[in-house]
C-alpha positions in Angstrom: -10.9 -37.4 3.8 -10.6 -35.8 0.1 -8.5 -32.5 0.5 -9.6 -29.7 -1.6 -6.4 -29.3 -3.1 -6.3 -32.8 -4.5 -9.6 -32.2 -6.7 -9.2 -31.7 -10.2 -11.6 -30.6 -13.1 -14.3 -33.1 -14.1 -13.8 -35.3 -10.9 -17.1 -36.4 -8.2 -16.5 -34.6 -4.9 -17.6 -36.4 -1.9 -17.1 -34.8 1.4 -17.1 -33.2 4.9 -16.0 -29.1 4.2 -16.1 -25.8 6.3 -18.7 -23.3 4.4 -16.0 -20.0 5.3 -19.1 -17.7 3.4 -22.3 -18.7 1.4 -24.1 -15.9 -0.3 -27.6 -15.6 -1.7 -27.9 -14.7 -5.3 -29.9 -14.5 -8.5 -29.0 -15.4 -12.1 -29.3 -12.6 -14.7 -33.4 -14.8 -15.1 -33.7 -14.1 -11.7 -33.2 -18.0 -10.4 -31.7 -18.2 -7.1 -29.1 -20.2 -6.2 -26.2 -20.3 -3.4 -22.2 -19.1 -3.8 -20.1 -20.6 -1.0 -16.6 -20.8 -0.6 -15.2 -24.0 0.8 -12.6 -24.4 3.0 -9.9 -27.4 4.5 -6.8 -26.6 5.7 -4.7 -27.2 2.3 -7.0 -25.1 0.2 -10.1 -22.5 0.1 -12.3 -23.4 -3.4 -15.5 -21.4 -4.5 -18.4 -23.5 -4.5 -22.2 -23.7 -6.7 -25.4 -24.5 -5.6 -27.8 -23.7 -8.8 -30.6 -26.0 -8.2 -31.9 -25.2 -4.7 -35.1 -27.1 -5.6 -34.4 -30.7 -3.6 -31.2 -32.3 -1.9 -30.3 -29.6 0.0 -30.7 -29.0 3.7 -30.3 -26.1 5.8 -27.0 -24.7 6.0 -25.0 -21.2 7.2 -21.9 -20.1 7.0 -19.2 -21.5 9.5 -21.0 -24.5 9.1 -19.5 -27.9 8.8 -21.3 -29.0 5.4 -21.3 -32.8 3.6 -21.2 -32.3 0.0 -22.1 -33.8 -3.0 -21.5 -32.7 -6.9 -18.5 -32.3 -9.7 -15.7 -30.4 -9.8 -15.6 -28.0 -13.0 -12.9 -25.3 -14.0 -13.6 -21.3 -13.9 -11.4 -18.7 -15.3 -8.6 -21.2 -14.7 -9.6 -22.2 -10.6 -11.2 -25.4 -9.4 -15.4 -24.6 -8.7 -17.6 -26.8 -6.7 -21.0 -27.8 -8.5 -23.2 -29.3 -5.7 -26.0 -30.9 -5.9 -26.5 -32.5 -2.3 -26.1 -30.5 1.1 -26.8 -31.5 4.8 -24.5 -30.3 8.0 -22.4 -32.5 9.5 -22.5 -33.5 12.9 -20.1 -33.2 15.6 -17.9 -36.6 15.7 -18.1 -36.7 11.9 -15.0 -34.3 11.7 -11.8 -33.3 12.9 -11.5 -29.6 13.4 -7.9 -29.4 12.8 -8.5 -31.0 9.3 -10.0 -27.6 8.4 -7.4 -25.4 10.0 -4.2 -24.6 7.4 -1.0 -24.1 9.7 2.5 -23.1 8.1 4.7 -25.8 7.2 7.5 -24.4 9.7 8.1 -25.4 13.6 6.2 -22.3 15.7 9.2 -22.8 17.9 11.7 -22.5 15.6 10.7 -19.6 14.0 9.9 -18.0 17.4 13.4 -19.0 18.1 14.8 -16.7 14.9 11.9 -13.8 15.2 13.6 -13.1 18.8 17.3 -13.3 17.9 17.0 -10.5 15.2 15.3 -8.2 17.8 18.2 -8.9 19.9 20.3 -7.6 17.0 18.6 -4.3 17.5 21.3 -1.9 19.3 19.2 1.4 19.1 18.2 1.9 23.3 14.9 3.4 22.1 13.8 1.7 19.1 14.5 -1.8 20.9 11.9 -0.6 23.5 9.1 0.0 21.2 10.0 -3.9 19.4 9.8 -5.2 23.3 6.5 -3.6 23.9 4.9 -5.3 21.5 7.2 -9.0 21.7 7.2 -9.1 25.0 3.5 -8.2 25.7 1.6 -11.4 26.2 -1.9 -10.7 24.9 -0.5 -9.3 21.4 1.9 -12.1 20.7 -0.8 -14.3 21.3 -2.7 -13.1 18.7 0.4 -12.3 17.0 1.3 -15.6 16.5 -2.1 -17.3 15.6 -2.8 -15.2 12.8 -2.7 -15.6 9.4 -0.6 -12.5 7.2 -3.9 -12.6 4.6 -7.3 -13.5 4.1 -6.2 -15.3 0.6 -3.3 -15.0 -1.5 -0.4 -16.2 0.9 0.2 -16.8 4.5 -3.3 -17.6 4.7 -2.8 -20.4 7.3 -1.9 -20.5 10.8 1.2 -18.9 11.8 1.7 -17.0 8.6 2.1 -13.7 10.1 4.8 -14.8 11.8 6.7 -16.7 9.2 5.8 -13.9 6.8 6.9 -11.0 9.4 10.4 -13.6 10.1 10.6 -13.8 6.0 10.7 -10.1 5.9 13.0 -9.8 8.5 15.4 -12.1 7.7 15.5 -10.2 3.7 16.1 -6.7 5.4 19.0 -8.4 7.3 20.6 -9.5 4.2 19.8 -5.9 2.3 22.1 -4.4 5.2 24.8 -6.3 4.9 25.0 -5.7 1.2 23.6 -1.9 0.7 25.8 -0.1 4.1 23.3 3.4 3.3 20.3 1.6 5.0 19.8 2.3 8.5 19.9 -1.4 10.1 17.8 -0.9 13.2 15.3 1.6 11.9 14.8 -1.0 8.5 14.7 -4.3 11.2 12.0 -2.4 13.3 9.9 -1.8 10.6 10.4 -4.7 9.2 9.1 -6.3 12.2 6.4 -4.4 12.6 5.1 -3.4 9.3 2.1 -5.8 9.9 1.4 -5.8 13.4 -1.8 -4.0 12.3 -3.0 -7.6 11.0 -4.0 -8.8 14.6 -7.3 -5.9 14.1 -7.5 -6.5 10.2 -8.0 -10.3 10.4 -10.5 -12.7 12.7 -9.6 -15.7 14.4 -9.7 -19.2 12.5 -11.8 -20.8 11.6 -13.6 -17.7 10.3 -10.2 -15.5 9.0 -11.9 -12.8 7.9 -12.0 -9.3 7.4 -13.1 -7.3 10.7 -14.9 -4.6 10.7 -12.2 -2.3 11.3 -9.9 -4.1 9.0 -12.9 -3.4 6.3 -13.1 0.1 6.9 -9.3 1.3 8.1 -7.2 -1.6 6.7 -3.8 -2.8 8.3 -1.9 -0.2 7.2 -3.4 2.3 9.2 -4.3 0.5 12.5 -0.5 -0.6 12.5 0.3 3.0 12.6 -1.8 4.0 15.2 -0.5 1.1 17.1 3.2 2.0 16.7 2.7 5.1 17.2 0.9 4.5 20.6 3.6 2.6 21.8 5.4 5.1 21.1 4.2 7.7 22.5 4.3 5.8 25.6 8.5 5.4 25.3 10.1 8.6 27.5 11.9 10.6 25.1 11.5 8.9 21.9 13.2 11.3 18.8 10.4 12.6 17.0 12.4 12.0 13.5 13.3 8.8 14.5 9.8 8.3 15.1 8.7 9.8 11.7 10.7 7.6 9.6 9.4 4.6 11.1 6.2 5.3 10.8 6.7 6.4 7.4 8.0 3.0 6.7 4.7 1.6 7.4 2.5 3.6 6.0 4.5 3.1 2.9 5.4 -0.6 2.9 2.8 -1.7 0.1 4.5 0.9 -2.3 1.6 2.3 -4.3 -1.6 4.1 -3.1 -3.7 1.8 -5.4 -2.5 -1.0 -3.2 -3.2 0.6 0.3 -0.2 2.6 0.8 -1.1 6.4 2.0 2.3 7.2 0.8 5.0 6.1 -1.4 8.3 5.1 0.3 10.8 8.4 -0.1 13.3 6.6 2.2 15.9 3.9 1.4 15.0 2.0 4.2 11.2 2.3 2.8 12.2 1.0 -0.1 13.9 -1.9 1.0 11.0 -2.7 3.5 8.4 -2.8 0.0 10.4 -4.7 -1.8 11.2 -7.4 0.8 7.7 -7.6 1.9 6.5 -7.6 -2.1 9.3 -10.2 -2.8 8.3 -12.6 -0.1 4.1 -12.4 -0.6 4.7 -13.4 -4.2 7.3 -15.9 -3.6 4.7 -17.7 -1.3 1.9 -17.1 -3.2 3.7 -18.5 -6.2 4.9 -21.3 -4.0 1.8 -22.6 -2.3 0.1 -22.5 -6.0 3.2 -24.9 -7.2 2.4 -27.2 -3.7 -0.9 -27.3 -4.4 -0.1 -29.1 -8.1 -0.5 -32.6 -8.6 3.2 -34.2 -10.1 3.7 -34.2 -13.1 1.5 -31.4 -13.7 3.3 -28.2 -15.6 1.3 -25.9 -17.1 -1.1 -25.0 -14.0 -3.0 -22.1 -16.1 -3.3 -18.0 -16.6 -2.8 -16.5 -12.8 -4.6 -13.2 -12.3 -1.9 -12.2 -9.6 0.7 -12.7 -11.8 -1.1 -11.9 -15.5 0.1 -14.7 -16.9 0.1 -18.2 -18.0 2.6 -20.3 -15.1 4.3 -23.3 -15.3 6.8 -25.4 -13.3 10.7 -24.7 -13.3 12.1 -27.3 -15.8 14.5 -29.5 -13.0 18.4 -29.2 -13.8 20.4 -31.9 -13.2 23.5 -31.9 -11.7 
């Protein structure tokens, strides 16, 4: 099959794609037409349907769609024109061609995930890490889900190699900043996003709940730590406070979800290790998706700017 992520502007598309959304709408004259997004499991591309006139069969979303049309460039991303829909039928795809999974072993990063809670020496707040890790019905959501709708991590297993990212740069921050509180910045570091297992819905569909519309990650991770620990026999109330703190503040800025700014060091280094790792891999999946050769890959909205490729240094 043609992957998503190999099409490029002005080329026919021809192919067997999951319809993640479709969307009836009306042109500013009032002509209907269809807005999809399109999905395989390197890439997720918005898709056209303007002329719903002829060549187009019945279709909803989460259905396996055959497509045929161009592909065109919008504000610097590849859209779909389509002129020609039917469903496909089962036997005509492979599910697992539509699922994106991380590029790293499950296992191994399992493997890691665990030795840093080991690491953890604090009695109390290695309890409330166990009652999550070694709970069998949240890891197994846990480890399924993506970290994000869109963006980066949106795959399979990108919670966890995002959580493991995190973790691994809070490790390094304490051994070269001795203020931070290791075991209180590795908890939270852990489980700044365990609230993503409510926010996010199972592939195929990885999409926004309804409680992850309305109360967001941020929130429902707190409520979730702090139900565990509530739940731990004499767990220190500031203890407690501070970690919660560093969740609620681990996105840094109100505008971007955080009821509070971090006003601890350990908050601090939490933001900035989770902000440094979302737009490493966000800037890394968009280098991926790149054909060779290719340098100048357009203005990026996340990044407001124009991005290129790292000019290679030779030895």
């Amino acid at each position: 099959m043609r992957y998503l992520a190999e099409i490029r502007e002005g080329e026919a598309v021809s192919g067997i794609y999951l319809c993640k959304t479709k969307v009836n709408a009306k042109t500013k004259t009032g002509k209907s037409y269809y807005s999809l997004t399109l999905q395989d499991k390197t890439a997720v591309v918005d898709a056209k349907i303007w002329d719903l006139s002829s060549g187009i069969d019945y279709f909803e979303a989460m259905d396996y769609i055959r497509v045929v049309g161009e592909a065109t460039s919008f504000q610097g991303a590849i859209q779909l024109n389509i002129r020609r829909v039917n469903r496909a039928r089962q036997g005509e795809y492979d599910p697992k061609d539509y699922l994106p999974s991380s590029p790293y072993s499950m296992d191994a990063m399992k493997k890691v995930l665990y030795a840093l809670i080991e690491t953890i020496k604090n009695e109390k707040l290695r309890a409330l890490v166990d009652s999550f890790f070694d709970d069998e019905e949240f890891i197994g959501q846990f480890f399924d889900k993506s970290a994000a709708k869109s963006i980066h991590h949106s795959f399979l297993g990108g919670l966890l190699q995002h959580t493991l990212r995190v973790t691994q740069l809070c490790d390094f921050y304490c051994q070269r900043y001795p203020l931070l509180q290791r075991d209180l910045l590795i908890t939270g570091a852990l489980l700044h996003d365990v609230g993503k297992v409510r926010e996010l819905s199972d592939f195929p569909e990885n999409d926004y709940t309804d409680d992850g519309q309305l109360l967001g990650h941020i929130v429902m991770g707190y409520q979730m730590v702090a139900e565990k620990m509530a739940a731990i026999p004499d767990f220190p109330k500031k203890t407690g406070s501070e970690l919660l703190h560093l969740i609620l503040s681990h996105h840094g800025e109100m505008e971007f979800g955080s009821p509070k700014k971090p006003a601890l060091l350990e908050a601090v280094a939490l933001h900035y290790a989770d902000n440094t790792d979302a737009k490493l891999e966000a800037m890394s999946e968009l280098l991926d998706g790149a054909l060779p050769g290719e340098t100048w890959l357009g203005y990026q909205k996340l990044w407001e700017s124009n991005v290129r490729r790292t000019t290679p240094v030779k030895p």
